[in-house]
C-alpha positions as CSV (number, residue, x, y, z in Angstrom):
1,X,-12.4,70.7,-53.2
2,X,-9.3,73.0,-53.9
3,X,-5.8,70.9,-53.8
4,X,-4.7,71.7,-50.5
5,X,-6.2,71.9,-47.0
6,X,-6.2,75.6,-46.6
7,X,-9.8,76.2,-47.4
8,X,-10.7,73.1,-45.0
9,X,-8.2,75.1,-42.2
10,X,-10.0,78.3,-42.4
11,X,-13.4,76.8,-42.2
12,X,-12.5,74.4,-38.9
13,X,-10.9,77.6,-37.6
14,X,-14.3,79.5,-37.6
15,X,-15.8,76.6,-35.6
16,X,-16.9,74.6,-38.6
17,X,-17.2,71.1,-38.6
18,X,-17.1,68.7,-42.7
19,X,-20.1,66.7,-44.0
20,X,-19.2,62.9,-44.7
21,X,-18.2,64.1,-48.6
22,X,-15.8,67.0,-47.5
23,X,-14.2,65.0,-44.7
24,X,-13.6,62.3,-47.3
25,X,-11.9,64.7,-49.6
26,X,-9.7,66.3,-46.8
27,X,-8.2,63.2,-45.8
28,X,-8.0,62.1,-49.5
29,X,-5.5,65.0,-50.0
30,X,-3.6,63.6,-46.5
31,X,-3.3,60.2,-47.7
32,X,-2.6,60.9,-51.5
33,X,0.4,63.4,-50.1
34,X,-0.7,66.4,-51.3
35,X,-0.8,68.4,-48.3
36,X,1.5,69.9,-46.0
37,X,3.2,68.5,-43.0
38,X,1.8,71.9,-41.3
39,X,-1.5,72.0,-43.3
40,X,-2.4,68.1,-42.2
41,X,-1.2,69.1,-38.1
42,X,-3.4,72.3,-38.2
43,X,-6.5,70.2,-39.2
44,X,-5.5,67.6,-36.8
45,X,-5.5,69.8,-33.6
46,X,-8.7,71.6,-34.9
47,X,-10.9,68.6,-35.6
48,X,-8.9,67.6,-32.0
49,X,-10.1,70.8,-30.2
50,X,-13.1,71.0,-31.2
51,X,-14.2,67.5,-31.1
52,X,-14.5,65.1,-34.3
53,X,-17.9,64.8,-35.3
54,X,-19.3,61.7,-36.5
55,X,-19.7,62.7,-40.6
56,X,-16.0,63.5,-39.8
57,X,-15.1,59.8,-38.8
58,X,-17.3,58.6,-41.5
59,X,-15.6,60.8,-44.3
60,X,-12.0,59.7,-43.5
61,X,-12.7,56.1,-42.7
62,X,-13.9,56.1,-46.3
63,X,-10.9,57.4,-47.1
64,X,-8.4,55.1,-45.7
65,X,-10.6,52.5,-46.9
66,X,-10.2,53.8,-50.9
67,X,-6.7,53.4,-50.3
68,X,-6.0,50.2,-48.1
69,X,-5.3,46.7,-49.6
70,X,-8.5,45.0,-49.0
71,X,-8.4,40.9,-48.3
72,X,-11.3,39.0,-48.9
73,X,-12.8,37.3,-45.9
74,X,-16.1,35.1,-44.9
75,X,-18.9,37.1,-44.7
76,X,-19.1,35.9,-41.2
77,X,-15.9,37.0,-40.3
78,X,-15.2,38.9,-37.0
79,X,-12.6,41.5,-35.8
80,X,-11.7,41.8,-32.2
81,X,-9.3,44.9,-31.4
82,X,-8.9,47.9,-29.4
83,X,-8.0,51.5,-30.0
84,X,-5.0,51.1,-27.8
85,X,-4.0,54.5,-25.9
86,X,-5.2,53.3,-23.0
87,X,-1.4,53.3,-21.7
88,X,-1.9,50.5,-19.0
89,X,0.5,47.8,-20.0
90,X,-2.3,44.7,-19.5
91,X,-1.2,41.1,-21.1
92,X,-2.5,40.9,-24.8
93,X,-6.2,39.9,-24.5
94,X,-7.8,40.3,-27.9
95,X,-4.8,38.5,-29.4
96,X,-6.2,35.4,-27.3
97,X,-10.0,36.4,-27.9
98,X,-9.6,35.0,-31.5
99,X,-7.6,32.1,-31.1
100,X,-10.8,31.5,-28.6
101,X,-13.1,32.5,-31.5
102,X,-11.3,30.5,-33.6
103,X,-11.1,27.2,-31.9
104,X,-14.7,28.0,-31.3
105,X,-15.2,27.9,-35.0
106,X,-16.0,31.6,-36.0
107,X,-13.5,33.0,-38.0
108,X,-11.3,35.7,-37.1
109,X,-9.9,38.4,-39.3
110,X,-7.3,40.6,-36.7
111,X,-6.7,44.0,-37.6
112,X,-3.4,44.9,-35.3
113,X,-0.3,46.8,-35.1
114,X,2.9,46.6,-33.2
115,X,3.4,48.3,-29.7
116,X,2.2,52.2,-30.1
117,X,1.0,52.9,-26.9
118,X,1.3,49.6,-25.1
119,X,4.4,47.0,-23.9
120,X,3.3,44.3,-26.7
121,X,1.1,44.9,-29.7
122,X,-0.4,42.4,-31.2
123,X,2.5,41.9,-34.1
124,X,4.8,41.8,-31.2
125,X,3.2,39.0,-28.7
126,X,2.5,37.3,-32.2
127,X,6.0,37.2,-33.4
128,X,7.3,36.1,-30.2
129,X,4.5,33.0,-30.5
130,X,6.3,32.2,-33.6
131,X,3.8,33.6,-36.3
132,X,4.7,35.3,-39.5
133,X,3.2,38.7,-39.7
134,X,4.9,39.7,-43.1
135,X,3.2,36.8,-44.9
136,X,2.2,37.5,-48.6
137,X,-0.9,39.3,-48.5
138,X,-2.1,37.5,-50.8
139,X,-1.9,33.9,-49.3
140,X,-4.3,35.7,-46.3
141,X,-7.7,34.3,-47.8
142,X,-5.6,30.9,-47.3
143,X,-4.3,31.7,-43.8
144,X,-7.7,32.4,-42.3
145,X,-9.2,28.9,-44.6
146,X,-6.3,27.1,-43.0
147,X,-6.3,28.8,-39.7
148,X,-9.5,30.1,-38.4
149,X,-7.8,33.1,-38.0
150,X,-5.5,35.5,-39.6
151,X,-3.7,38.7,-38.4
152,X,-4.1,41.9,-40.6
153,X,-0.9,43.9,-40.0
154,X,-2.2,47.3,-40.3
155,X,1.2,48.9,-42.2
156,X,0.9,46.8,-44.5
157,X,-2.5,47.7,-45.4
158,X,-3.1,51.0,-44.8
159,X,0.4,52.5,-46.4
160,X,-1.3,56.0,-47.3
161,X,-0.7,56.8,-43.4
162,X,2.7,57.2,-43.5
163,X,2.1,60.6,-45.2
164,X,0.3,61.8,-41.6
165,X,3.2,59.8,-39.2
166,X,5.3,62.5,-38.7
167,X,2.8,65.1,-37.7
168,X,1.6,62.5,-35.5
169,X,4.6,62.2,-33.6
170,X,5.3,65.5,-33.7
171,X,2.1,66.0,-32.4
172,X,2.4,63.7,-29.5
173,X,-1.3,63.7,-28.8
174,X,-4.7,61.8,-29.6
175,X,-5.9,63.0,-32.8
176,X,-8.7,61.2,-35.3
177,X,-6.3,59.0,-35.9
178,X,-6.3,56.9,-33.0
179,X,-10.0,56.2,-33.6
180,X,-9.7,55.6,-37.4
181,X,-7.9,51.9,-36.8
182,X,-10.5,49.8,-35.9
183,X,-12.9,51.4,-37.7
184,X,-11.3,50.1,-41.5
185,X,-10.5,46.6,-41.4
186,X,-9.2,45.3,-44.2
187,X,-11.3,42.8,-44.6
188,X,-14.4,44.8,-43.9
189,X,-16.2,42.7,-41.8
190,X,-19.4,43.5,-40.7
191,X,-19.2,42.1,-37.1
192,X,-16.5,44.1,-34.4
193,X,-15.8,43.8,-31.2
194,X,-14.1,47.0,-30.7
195,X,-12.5,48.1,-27.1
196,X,-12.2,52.4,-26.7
197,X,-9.7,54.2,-24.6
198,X,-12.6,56.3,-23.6
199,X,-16.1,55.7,-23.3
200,X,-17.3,58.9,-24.9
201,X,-16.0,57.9,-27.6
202,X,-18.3,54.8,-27.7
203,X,-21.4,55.9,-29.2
204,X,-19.9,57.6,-31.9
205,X,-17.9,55.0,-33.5
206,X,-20.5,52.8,-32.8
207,X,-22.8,55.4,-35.1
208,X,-19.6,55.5,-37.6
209,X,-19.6,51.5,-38.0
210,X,-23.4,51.4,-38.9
211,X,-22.8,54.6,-41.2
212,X,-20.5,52.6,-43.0
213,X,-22.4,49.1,-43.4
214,X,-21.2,47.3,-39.6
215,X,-24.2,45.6,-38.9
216,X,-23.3,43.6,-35.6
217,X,-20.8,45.6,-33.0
218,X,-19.6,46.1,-29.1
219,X,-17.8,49.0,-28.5
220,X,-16.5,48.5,-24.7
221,X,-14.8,50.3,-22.2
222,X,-13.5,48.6,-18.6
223,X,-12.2,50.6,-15.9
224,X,-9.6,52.4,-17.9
225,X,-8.5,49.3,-20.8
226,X,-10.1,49.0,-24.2
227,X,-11.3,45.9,-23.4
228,X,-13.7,44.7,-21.2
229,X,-12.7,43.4,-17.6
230,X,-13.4,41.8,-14.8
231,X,-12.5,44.7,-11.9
232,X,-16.0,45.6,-12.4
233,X,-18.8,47.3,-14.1
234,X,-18.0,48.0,-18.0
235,X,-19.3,50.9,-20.8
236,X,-21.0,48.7,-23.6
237,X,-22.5,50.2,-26.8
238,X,-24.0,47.8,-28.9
239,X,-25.3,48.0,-32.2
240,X,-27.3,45.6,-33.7
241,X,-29.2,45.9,-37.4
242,X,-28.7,49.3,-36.9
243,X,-30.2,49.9,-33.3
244,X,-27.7,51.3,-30.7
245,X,-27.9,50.9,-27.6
246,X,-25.7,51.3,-24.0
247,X,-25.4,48.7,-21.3
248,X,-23.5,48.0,-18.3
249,X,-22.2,44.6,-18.3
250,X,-20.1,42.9,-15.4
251,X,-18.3,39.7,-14.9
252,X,-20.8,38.1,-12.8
253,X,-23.0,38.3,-15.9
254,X,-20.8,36.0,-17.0
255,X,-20.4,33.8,-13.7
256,X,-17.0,35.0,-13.6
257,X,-15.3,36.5,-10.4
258,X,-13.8,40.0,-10.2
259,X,-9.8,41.1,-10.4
260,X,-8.2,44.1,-10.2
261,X,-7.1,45.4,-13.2
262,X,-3.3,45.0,-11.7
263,X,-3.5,41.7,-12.1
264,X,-3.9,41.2,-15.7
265,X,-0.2,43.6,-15.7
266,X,2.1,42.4,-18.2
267,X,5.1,43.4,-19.9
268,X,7.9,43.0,-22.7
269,X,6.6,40.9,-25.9
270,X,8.2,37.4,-25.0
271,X,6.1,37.6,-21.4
272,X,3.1,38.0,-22.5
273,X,3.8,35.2,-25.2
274,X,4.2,33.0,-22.4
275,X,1.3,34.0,-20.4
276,X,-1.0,33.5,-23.7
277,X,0.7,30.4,-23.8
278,X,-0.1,29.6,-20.6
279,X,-3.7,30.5,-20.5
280,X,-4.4,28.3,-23.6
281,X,-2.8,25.4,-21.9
282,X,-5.3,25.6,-19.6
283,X,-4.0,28.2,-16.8
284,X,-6.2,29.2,-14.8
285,X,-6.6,33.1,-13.3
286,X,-7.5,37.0,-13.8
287,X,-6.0,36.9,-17.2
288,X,-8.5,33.6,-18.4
289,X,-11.5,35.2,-16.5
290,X,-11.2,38.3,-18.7
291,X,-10.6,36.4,-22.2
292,X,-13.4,34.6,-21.0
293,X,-15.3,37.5,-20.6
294,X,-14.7,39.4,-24.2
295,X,-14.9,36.1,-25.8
296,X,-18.1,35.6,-24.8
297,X,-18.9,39.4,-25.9
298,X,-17.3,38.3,-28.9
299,X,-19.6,35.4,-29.8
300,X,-22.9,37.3,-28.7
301,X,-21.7,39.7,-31.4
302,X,-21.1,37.0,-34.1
303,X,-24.5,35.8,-33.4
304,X,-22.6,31.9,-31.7
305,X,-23.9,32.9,-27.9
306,X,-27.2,33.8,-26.7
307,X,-25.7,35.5,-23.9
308,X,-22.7,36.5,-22.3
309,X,-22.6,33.1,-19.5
310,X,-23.7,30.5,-22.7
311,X,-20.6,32.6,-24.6
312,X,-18.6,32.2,-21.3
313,X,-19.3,28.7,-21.4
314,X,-18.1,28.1,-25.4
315,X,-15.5,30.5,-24.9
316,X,-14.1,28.2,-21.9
317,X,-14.6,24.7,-23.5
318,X,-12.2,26.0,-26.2
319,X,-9.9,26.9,-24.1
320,X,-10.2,23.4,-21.8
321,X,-10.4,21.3,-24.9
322,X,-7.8,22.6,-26.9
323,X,-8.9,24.1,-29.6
324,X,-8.1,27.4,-28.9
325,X,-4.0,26.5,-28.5
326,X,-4.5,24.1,-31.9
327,X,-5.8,27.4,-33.4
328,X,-2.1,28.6,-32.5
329,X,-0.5,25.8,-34.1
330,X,-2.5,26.0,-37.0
331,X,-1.7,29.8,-37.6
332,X,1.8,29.4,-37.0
333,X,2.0,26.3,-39.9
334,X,-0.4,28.7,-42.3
335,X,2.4,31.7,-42.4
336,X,5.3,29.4,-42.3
C-alpha cells in the first residue's frame, strides 16, 4: 500500500469498501502517524457513511492489536465492557459485573476507559473506590493472580490512538472507532461480554470477534444502554464455537423483576462509587437486579452457568456472601 491514505480515499469515495489486509494497512498508516489529520477524517466519515463492513473491523482491530501492550492473562479469562455512546448516565454496571465474576471465581480482565460519553467511566468510579489505575503494567499478571480481577486502562495500552484523537473530536461523531474498544483487549481473551450502543451493530462485531479467534461472546443491547437490563426485553447475539446466533432475553429469565431504565440513573464518579458500594454490601434494588442480570450473562458466557437463573443465582450468592466486596478489597491492596 502507498504511504499515505489517498489511494484508500479515492477508492471509499467511489463506494468501495477494504478487504481484512487493506483495512489493516490503512489503519496501520493511522496508528504509526503517517497520515494526515485530513486524510485519517476523510476515511473516517466515508467508512462512517457508507457503513463499516465487517473485513473493515477485522483489519483495524488487527491493527490496534500490532500495536497495543498486550498483558498476559488465564486462558479462562473474561472481559465485560460496553461500547459506551449510549449517552444515558446509568450507575457503572460492568464495573460491578466483575467484581461479581470475581468473587465468583472466574477471572476478570477489564478493558475500560475514563468518562467519554458517560458521567463515570470505569477509571473514574474505580479511582473514587480507591483503586490504582496507573499501576505498572507489568505487575498486571500479579494484580489479576492476587485479585481475581484487574482493570486494563485502555490509554495506556492502546497509545497509537492518540494519532486519530483529534480528528475524532473534531469530528464529533461515531466513527469505527467507537466499535474498535472492546473488540482488542489487551489481554485477548477469548470469552466477552460485550454491551452495543446499537443493536445493528450486534451481529457484526459479534462476526468480527470470531474472525479474530473470540470463541465464547454476548453482544447485548437493553432498551437504549450497552448493557443488558431489566426495563424489559433485550438484543442478544451470541456466539459460541463459532455459531452466531440472536435471542431475546428478559429479566424474568432470570427470576428477576422489571425497572425502568430511570432508576438505575446515576451521576458524578464519587456517586456511583457509593452506590457500587452499596450494592456489594448487600443493597438491595433496580441497580442489583441488573448486575444480577449481566452477571449471570456473564457466567453463561464463561461456561460457570447453565443458564441465565443458575448464573442469577451464583451471581447473587456473591454478592450476599461477600465475595464480590472482598474482590474490592483485594483489588485495591494488589495496585497499592
Amino acid at each position: 500500500m502507498d504511504s499515505n491514505l489517498k489511494p484508500v480515499i479515492a477508492r471509499l469515495a467511489r463506494g468501495e469498501t477494504l478487504n481484512e489486509a487493506e483495512a489493516e494497512d490503512a489503519f496501520g498508516l493511522i496508528m504509526s502517524g503517517e497520515a494526515t489529520p485530513a486524510q485519517i477524517a476523510g476515511l473516517l466519515m466515508m467508512m462512517r457513511l457508507r457503513g463499516e463492513t465487517v473485513a473493515e473491523l477485522v483489519g483495524a482491530v488487527r491493527a490496534m492489536r500490532a500495536r497495543m501492550v498486550a498483558v498476559e492473562v488465564p486462558a479462562n479469562a473474561i472481559d465485560v465492557c460496553g461500547t459506551g455512546g449510549d449517552s444515558a448516565g446509568t450507575l457503572n454496571v460492568s464495573t460491578a459485573v466483575a467484581f461479581v465474576l470475581a468473587g465468583a471465581g472466574v477471572p476478570v480482565a477489564k478493558h475500560g476507559n475514563r468518562a467519554l460519553s458517560s458521567r463515570s467511566g470505569a477509571a473514574d468510579v474505580l479511582t473514587a473506590l480507591g483503586v490504582n489505575v496507573d499501576v505498572a503494567l507489568d505487575r498486571l499478571p500479579a494484580v489479576l493472580a492476587q485479585a481475581g480481577c484487574a482493570f486494563l486502562f485502555a490509554p495506556r495500552h492502546h497509545s497509537a490512538l492518540r494519532h486519530a484523537a483529534g480528528p475524532r473530536v473534531e469530528l464529533g461523531t461515531r466513527t469505527i472507532f467507537n466499535l474498535l474498544g472492546p473488540l482488542a483487549n489487551p489481554g485477548q481473551v477469548t470469552r466477552q461480554l460485550t454491551g452495543v450502543f446499537d443493536p445493528a451493530w450486534a451481529r457484526p462485531m459479534a462476526e468480527t470477534l470470531s474472525a479474530l479467534g473470540t470463541t465464547h461472546a454476548w453482544l447485548v443491547h437493553g432498551h437504549g444502554l450497552d448493557e443488558l437490563t431489566t426495563a424489559g426485553e433485550n438484543r442478544v447475539v451470541t456466539l459460541a464455537d463459532g455459531a452466531i446466533a440472536e435471542r431475546i432475553v428478559t429479566p424474568e429469565e432470570a427470576g428477576l423483576p422489571r425497572s425502568p431504565v430511570a432508576a438505575i440513573r446515576g451521576g458524578e464518579a464519587p456517586e456511583n462509587a457509593a452506590a457500587l458500594i452499596a450494592l456489594l454490601q448487600g443493597a438491595p434494588g433496580a441497580y442489583r437486579d441488573t448486575v444480577v442480570l449481566n452477571s449471570a450473562a456473564a457466567l453463561v458466557v464463561a461456561g460457570r452457568a447453565d443458564g441465565l437463573m443458575d448464573g442469577a443465582a451464583q451471581a447473587a450468592a456473591a454478592l450476599d456472601g461477600g465475595a464480590a466486596l472482598a474482590s474490592l478489597a483485594r483489588l485495591r491492596q494488589a495496585t497499592a
